[in-house]
mmCIF file of the N, C-alpha and C atoms, coordinates in Angstrom:
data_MODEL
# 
_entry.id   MODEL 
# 
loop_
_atom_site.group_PDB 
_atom_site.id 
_atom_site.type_symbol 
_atom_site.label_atom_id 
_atom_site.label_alt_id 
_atom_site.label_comp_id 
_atom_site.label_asym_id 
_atom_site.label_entity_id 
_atom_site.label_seq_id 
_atom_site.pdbx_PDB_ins_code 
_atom_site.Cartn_x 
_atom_site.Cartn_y 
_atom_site.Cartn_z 
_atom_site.occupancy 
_atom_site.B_iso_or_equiv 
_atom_site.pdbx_formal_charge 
_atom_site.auth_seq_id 
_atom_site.auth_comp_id 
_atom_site.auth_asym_id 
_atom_site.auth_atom_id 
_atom_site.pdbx_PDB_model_num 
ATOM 1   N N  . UNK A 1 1  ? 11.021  0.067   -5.695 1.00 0.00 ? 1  UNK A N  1 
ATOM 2   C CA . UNK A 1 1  ? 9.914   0.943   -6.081 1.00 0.00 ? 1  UNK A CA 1 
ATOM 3   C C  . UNK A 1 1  ? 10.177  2.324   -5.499 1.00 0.00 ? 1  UNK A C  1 
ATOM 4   N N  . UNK A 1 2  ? 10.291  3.620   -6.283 1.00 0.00 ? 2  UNK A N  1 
ATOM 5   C CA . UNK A 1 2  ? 10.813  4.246   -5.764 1.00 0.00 ? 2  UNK A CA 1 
ATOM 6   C C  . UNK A 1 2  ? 9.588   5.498   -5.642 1.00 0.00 ? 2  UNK A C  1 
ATOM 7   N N  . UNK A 1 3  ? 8.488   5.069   -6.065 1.00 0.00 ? 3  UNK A N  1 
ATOM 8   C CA . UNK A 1 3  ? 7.408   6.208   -5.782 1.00 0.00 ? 3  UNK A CA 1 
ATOM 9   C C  . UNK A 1 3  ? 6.960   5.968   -4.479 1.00 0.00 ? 3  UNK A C  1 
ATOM 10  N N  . UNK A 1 4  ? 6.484   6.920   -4.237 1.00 0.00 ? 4  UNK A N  1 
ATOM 11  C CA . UNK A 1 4  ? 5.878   6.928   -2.617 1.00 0.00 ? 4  UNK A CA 1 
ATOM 12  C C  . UNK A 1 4  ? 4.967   6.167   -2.191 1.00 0.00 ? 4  UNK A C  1 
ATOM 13  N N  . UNK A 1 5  ? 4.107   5.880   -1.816 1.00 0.00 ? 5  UNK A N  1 
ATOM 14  C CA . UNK A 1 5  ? 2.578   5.431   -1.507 1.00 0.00 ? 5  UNK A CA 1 
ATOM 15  C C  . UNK A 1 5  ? 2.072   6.388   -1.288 1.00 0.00 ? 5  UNK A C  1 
ATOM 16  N N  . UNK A 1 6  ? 0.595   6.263   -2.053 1.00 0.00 ? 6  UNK A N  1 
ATOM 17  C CA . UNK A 1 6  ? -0.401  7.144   -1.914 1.00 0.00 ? 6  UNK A CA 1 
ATOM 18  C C  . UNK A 1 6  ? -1.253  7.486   -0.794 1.00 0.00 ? 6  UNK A C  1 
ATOM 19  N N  . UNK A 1 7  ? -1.462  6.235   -0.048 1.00 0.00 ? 7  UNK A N  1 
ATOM 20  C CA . UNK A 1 7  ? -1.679  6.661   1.464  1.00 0.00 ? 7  UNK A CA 1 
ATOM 21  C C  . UNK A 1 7  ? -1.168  5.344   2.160  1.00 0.00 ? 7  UNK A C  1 
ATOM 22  N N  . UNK A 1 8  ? -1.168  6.082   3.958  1.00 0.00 ? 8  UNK A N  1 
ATOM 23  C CA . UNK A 1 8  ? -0.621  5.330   4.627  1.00 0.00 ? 8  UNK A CA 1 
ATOM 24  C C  . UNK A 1 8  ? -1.728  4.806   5.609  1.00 0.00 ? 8  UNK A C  1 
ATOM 25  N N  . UNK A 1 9  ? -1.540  4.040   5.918  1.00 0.00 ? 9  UNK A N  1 
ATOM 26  C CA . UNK A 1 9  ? -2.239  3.553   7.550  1.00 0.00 ? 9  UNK A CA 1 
ATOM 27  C C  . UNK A 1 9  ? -1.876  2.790   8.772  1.00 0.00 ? 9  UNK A C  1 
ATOM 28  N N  . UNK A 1 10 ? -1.831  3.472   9.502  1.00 0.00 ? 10 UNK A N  1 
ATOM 29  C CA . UNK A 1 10 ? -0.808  2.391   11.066 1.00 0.00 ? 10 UNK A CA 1 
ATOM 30  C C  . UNK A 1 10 ? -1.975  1.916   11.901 1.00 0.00 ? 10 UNK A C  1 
ATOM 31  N N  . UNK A 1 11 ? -1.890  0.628   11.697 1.00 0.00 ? 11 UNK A N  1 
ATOM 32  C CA . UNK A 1 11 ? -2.616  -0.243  12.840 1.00 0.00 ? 11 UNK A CA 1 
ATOM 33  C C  . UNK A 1 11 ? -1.987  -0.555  13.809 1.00 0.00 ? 11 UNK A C  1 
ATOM 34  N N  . UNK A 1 12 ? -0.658  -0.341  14.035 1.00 0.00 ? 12 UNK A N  1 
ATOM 35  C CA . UNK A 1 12 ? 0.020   -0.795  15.349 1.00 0.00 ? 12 UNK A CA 1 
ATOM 36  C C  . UNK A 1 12 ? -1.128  -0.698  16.533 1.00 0.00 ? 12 UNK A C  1 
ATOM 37  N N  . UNK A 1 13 ? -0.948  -1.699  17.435 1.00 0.00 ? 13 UNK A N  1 
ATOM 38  C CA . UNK A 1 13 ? -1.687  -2.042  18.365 1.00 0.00 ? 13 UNK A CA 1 
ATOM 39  C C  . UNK A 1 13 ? -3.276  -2.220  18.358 1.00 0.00 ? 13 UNK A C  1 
ATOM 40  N N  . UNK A 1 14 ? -3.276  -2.632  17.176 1.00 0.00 ? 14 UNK A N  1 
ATOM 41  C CA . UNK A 1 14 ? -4.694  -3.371  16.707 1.00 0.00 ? 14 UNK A CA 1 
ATOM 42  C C  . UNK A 1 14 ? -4.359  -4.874  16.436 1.00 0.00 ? 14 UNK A C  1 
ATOM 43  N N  . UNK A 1 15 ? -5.218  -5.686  16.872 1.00 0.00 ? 15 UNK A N  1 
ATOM 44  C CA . UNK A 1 15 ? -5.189  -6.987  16.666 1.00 0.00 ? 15 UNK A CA 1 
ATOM 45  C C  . UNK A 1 15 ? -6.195  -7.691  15.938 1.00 0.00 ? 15 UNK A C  1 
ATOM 46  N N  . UNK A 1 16 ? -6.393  -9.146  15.197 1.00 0.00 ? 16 UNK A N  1 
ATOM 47  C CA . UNK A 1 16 ? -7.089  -9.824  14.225 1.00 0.00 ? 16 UNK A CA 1 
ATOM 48  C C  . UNK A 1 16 ? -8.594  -9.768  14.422 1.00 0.00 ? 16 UNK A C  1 
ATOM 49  N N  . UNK A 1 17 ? -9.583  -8.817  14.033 1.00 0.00 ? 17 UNK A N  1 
ATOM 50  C CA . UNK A 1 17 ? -9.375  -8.674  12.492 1.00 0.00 ? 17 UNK A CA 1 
ATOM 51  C C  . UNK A 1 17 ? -9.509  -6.965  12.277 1.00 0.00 ? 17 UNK A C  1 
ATOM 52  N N  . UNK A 1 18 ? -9.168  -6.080  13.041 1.00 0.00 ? 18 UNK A N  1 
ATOM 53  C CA . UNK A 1 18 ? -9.302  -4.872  12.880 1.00 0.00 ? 18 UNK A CA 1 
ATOM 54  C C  . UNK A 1 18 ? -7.936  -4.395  11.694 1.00 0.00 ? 18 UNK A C  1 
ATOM 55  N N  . UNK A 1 19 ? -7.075  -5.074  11.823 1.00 0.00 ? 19 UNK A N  1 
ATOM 56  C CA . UNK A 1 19 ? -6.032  -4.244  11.258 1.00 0.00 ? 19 UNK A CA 1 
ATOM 57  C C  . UNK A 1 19 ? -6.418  -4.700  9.349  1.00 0.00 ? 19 UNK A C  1 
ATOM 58  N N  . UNK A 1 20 ? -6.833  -5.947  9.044  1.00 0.00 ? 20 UNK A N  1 
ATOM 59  C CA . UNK A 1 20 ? -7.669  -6.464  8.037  1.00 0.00 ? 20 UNK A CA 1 
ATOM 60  C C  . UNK A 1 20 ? -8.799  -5.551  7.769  1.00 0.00 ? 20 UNK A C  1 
ATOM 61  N N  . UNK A 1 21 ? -9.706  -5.261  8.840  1.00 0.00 ? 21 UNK A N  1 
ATOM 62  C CA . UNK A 1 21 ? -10.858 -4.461  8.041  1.00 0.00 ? 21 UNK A CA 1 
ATOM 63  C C  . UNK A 1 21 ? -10.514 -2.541  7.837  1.00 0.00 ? 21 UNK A C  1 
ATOM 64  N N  . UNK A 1 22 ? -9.538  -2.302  8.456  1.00 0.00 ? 22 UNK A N  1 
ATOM 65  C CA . UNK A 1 22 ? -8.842  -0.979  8.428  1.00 0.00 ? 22 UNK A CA 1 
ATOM 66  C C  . UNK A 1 22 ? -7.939  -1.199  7.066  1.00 0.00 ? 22 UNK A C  1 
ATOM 67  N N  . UNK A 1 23 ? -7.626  -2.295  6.591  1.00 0.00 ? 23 UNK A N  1 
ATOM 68  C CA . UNK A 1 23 ? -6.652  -2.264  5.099  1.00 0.00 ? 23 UNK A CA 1 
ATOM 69  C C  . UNK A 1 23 ? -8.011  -2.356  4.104  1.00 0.00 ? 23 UNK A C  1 
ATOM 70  N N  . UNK A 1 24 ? -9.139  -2.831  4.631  1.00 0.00 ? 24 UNK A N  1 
ATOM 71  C CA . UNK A 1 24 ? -9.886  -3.008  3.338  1.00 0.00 ? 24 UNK A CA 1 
ATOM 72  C C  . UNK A 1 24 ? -10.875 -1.583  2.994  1.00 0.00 ? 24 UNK A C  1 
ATOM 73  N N  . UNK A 1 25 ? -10.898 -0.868  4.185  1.00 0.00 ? 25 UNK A N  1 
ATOM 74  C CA . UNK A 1 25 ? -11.859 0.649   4.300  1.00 0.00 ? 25 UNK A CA 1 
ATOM 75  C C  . UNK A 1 25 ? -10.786 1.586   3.813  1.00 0.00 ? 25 UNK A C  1 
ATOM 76  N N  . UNK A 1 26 ? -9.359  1.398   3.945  1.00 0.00 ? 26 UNK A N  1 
ATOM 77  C CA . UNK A 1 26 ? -8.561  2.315   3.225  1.00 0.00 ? 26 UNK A CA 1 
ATOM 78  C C  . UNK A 1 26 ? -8.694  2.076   1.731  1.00 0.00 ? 26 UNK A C  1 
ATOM 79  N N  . UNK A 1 27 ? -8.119  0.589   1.405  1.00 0.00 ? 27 UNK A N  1 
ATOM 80  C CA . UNK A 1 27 ? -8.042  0.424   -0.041 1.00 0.00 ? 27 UNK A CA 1 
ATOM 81  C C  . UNK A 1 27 ? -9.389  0.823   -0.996 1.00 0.00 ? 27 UNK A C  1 
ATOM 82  N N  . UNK A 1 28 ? -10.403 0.511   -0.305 1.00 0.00 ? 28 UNK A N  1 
ATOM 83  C CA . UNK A 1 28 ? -11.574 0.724   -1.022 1.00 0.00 ? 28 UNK A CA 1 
ATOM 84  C C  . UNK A 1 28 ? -11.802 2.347   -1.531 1.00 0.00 ? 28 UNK A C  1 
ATOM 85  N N  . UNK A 1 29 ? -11.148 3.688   -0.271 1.00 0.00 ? 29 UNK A N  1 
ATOM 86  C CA . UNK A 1 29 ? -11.287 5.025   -0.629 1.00 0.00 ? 29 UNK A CA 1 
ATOM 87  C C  . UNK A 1 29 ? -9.833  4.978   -1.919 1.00 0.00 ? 29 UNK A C  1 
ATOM 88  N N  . UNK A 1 30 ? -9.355  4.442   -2.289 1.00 0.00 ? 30 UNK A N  1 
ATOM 89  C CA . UNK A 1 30 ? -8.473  4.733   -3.295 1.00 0.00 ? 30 UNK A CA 1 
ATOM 90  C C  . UNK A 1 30 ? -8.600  4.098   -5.059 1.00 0.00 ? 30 UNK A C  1 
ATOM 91  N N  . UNK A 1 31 ? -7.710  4.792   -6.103 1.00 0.00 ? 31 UNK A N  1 
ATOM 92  C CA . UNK A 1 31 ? -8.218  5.101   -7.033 1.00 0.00 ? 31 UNK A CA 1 
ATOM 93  C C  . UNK A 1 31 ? -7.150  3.159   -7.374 1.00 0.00 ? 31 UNK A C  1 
ATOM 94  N N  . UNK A 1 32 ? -7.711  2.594   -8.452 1.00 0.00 ? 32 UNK A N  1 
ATOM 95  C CA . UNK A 1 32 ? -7.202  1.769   -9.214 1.00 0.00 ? 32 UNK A CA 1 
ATOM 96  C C  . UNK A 1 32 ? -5.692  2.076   -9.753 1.00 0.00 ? 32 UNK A C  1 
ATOM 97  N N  . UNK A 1 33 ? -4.716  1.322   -8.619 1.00 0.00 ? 33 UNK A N  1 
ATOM 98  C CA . UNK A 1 33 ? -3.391  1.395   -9.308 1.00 0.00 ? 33 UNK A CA 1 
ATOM 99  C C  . UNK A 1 33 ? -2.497  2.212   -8.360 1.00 0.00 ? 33 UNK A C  1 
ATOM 100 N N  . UNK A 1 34 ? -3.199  3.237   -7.351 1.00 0.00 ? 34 UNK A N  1 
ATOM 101 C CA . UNK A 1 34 ? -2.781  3.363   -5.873 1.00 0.00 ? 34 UNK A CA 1 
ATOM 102 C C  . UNK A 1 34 ? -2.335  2.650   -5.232 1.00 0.00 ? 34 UNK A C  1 
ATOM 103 N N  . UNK A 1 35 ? -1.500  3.196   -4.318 1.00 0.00 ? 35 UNK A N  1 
ATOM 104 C CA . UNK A 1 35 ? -0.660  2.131   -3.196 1.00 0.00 ? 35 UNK A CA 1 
ATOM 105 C C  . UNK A 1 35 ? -1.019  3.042   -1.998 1.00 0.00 ? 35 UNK A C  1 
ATOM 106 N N  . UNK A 1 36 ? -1.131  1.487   -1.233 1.00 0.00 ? 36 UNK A N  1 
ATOM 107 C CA . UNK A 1 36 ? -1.357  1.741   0.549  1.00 0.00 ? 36 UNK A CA 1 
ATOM 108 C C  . UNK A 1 36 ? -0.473  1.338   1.223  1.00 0.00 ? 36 UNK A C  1 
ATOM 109 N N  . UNK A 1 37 ? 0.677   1.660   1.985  1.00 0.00 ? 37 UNK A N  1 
ATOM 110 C CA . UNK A 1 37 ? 1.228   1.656   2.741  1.00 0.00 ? 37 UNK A CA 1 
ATOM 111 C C  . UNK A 1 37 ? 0.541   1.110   3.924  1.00 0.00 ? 37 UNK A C  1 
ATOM 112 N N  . UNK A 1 38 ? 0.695   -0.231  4.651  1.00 0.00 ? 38 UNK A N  1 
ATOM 113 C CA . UNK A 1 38 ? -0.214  -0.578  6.130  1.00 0.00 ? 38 UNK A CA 1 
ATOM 114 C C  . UNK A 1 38 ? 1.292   -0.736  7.350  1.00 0.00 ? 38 UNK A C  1 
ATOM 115 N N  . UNK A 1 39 ? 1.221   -0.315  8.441  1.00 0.00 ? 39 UNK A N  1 
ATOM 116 C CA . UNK A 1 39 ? 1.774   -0.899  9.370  1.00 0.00 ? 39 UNK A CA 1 
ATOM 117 C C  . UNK A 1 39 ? 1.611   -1.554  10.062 1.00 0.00 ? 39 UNK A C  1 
ATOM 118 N N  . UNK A 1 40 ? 2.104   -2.515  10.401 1.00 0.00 ? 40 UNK A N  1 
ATOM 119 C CA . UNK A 1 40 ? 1.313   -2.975  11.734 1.00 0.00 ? 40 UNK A CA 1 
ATOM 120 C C  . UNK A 1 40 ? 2.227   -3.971  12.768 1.00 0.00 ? 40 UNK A C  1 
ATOM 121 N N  . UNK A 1 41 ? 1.554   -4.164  13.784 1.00 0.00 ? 41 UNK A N  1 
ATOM 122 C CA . UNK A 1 41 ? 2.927   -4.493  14.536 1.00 0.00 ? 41 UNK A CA 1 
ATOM 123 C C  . UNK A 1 41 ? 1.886   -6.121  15.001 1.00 0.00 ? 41 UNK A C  1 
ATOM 124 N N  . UNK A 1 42 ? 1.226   -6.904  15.022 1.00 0.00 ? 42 UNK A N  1 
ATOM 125 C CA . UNK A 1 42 ? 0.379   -7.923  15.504 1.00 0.00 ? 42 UNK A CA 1 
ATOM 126 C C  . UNK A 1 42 ? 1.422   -9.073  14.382 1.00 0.00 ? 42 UNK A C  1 
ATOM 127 N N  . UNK A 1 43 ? 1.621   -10.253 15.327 1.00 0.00 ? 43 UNK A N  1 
ATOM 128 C CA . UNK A 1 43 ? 2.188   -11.456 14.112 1.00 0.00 ? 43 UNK A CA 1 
ATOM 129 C C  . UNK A 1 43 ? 1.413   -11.560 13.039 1.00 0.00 ? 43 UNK A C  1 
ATOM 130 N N  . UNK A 1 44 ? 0.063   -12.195 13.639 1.00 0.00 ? 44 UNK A N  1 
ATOM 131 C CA . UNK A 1 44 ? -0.741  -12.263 12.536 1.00 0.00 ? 44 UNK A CA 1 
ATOM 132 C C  . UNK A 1 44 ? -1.303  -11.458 11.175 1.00 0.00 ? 44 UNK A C  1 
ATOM 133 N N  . UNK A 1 45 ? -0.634  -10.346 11.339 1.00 0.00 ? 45 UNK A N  1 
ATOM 134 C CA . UNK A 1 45 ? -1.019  -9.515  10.635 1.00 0.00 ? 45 UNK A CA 1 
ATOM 135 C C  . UNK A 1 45 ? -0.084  -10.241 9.205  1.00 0.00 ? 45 UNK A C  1 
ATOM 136 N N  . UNK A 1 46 ? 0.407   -10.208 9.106  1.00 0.00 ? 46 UNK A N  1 
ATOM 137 C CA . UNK A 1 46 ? 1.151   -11.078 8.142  1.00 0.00 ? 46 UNK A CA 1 
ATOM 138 C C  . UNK A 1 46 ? 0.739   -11.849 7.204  1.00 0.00 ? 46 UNK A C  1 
ATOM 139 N N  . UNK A 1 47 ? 0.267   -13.297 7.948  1.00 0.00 ? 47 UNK A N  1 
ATOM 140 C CA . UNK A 1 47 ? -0.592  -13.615 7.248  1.00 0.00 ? 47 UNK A CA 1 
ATOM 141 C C  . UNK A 1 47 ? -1.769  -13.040 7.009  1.00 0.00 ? 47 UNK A C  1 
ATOM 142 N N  . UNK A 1 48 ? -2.634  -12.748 7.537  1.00 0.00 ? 48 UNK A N  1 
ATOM 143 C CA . UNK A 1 48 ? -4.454  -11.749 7.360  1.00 0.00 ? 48 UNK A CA 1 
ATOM 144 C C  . UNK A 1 48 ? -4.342  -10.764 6.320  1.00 0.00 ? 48 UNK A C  1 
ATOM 145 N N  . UNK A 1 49 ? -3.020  -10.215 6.405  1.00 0.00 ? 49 UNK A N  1 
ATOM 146 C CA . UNK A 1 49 ? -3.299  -9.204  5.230  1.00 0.00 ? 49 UNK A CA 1 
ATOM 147 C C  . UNK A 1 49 ? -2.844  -9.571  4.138  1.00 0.00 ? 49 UNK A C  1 
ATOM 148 N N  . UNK A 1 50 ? -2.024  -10.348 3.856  1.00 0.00 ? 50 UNK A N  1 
ATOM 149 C CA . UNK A 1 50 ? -1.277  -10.979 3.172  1.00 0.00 ? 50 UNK A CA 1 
ATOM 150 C C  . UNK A 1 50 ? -2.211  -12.147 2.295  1.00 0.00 ? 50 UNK A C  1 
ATOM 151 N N  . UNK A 1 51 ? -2.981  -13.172 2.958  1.00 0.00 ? 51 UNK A N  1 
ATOM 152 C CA . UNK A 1 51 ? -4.244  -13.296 2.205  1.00 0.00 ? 51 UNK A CA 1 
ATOM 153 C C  . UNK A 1 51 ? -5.694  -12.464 1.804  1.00 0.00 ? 51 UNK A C  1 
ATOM 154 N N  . UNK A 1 52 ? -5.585  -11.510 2.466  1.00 0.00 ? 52 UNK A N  1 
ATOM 155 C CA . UNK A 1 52 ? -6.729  -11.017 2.075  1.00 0.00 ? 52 UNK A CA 1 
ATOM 156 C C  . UNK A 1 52 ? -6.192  -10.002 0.687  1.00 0.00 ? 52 UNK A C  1 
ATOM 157 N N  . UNK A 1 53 ? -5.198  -9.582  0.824  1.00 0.00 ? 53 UNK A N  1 
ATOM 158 C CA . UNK A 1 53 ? -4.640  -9.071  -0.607 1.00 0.00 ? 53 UNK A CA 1 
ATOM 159 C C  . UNK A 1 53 ? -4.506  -10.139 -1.724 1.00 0.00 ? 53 UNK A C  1 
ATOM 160 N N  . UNK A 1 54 ? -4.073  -11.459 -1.303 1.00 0.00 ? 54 UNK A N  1 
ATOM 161 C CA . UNK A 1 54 ? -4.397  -12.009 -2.717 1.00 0.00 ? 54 UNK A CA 1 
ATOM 162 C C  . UNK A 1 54 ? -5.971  -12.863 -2.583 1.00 0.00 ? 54 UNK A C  1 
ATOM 163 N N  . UNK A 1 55 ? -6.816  -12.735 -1.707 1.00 0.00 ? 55 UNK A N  1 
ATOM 164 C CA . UNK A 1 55 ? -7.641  -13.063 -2.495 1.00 0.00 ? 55 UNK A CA 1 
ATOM 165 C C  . UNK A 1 55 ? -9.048  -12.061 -2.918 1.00 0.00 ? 55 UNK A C  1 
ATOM 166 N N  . UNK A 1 56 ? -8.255  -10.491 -3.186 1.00 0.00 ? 56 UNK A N  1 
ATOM 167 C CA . UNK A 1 56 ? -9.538  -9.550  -3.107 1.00 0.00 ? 56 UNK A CA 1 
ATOM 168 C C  . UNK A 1 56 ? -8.571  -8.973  -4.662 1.00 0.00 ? 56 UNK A C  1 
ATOM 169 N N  . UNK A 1 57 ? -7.749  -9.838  -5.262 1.00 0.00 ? 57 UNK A N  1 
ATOM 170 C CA . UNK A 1 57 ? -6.473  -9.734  -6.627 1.00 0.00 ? 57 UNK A CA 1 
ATOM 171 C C  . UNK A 1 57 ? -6.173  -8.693  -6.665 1.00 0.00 ? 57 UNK A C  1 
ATOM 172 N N  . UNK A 1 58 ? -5.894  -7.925  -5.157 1.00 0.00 ? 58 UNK A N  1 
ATOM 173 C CA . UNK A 1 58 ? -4.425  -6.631  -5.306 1.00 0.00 ? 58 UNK A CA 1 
ATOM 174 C C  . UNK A 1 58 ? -3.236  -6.830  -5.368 1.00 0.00 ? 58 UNK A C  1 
ATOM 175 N N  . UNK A 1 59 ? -2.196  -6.164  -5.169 1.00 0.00 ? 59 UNK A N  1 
ATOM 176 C CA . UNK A 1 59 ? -0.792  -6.901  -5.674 1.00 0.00 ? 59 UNK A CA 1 
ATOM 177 C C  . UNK A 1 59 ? 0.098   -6.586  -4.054 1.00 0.00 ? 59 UNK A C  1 
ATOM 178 N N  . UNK A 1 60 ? 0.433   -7.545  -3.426 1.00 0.00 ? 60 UNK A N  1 
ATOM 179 C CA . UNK A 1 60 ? 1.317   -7.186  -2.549 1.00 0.00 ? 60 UNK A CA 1 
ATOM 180 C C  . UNK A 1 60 ? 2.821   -6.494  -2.855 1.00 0.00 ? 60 UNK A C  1 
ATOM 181 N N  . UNK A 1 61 ? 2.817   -5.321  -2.924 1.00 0.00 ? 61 UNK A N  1 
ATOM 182 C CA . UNK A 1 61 ? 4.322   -4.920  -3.782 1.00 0.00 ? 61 UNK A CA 1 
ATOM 183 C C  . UNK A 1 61 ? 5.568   -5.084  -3.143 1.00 0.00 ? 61 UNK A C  1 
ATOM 184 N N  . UNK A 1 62 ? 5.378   -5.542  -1.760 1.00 0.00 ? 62 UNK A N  1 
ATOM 185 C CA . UNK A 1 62 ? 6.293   -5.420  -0.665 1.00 0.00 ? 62 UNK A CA 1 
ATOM 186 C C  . UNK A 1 62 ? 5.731   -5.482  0.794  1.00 0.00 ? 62 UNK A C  1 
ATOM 187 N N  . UNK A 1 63 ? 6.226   -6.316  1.532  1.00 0.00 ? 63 UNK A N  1 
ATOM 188 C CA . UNK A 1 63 ? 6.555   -6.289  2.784  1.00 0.00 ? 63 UNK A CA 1 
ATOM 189 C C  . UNK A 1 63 ? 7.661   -7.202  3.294  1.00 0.00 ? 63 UNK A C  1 
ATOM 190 N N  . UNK A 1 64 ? 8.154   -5.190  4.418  1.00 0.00 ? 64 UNK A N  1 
ATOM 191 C CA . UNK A 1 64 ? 9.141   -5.157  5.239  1.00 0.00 ? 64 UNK A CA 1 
ATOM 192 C C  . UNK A 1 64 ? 8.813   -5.412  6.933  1.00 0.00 ? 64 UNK A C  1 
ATOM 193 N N  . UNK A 1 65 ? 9.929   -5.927  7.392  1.00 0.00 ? 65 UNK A N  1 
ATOM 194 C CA . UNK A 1 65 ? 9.975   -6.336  8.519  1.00 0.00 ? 65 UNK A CA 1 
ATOM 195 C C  . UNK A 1 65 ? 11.107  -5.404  9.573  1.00 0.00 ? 65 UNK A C  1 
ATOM 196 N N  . UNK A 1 66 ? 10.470  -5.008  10.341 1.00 0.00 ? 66 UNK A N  1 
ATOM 197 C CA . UNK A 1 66 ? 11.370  -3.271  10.943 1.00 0.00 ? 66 UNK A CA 1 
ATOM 198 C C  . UNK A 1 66 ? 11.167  -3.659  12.363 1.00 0.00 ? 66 UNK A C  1 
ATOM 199 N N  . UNK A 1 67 ? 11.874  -4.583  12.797 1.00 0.00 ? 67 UNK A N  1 
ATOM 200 C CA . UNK A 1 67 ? 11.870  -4.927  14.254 1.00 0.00 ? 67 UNK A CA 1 
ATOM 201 C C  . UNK A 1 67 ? 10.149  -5.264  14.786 1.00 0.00 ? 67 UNK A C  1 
ATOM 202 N N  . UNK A 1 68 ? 9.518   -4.730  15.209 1.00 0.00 ? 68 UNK A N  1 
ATOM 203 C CA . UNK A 1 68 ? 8.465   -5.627  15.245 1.00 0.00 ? 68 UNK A CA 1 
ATOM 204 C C  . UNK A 1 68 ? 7.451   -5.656  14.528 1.00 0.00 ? 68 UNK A C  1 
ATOM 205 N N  . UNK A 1 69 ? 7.557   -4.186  13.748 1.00 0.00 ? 69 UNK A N  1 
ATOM 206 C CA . UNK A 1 69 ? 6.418   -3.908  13.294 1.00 0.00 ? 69 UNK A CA 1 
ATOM 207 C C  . UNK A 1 69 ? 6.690   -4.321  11.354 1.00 0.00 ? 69 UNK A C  1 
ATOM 208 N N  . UNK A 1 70 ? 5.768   -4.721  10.689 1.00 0.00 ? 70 UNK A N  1 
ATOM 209 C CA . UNK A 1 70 ? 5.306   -5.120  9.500  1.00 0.00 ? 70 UNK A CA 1 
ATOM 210 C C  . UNK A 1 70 ? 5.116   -3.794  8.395  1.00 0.00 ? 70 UNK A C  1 
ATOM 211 N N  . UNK A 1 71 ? 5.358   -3.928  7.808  1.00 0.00 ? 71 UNK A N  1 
ATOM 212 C CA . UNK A 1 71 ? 5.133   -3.087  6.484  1.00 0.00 ? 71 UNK A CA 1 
ATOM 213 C C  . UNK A 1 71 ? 4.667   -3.668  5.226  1.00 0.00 ? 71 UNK A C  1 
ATOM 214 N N  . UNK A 1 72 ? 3.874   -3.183  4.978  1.00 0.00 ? 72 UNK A N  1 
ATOM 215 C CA . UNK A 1 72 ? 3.009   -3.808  3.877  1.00 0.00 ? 72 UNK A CA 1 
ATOM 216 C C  . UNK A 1 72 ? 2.899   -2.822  2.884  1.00 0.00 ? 72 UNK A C  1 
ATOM 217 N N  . UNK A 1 73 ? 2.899   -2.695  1.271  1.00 0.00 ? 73 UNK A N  1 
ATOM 218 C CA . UNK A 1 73 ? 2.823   -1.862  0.238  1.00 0.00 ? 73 UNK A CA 1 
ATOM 219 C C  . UNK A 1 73 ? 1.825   -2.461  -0.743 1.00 0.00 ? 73 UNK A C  1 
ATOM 220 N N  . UNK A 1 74 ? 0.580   -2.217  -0.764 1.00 0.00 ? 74 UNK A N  1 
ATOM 221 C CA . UNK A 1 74 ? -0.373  -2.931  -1.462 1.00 0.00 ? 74 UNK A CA 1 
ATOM 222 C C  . UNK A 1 74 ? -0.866  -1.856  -2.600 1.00 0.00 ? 74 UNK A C  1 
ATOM 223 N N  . UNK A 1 75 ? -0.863  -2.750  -4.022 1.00 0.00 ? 75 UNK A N  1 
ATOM 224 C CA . UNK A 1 75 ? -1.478  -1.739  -5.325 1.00 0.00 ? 75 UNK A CA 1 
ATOM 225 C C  . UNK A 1 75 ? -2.793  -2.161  -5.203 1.00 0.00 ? 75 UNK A C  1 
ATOM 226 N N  . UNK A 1 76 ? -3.703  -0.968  -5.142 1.00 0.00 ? 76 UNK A N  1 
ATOM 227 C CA . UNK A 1 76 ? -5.078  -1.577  -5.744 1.00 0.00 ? 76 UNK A CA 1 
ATOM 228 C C  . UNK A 1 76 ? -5.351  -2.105  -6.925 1.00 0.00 ? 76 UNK A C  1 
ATOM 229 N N  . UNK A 1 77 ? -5.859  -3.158  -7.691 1.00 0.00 ? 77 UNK A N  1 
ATOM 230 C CA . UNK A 1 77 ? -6.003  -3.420  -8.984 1.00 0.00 ? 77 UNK A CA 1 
ATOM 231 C C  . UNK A 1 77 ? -7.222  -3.851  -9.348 1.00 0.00 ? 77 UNK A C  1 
ATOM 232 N N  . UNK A 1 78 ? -8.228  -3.438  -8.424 1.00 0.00 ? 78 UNK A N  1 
ATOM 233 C CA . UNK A 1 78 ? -9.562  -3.288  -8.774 1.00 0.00 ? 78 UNK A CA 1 
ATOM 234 C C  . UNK A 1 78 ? -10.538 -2.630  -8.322 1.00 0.00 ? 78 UNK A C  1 
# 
């Protein structure tokens, strides 16, 4: 995917469930079909965001793994 993300957000050093309700107050300010870029460095973040993107039917477009920290690329699709 070679377009950018439309916005970013770093939760590094936030833990369960802040870095979840910081992906859902971003995604919500953005337009249908936008991408959010999340970082985050917590294990769990992985899974938490990772279900809460499929069950709120956004599209996980990608996540990278960069030594400790997580990268997540989420489309809004609703």
């Amino acid at each position: 995917m070679s377009a950018s993300p439309t916005k970013q957000v770093d939760v590094r050093g936030l833990y369960c469930p802040e870095p979840v309700f910081r992906t859902k107050m971003e995604i919500e300010r953005l337009k249908i079909g936008d991408t959010l870029k999340v970082i985050a460095d917590d294990p769990e973040s992985e899974e938490d965001i990772s279900r809460w993107v499929n069950r709120n039917g956004h599209v996980l477009v990608s996540l990278n793994k960069e030594a400790k920290d997580l990268e997540f690329v989420i489309k809004k699709a609703k």
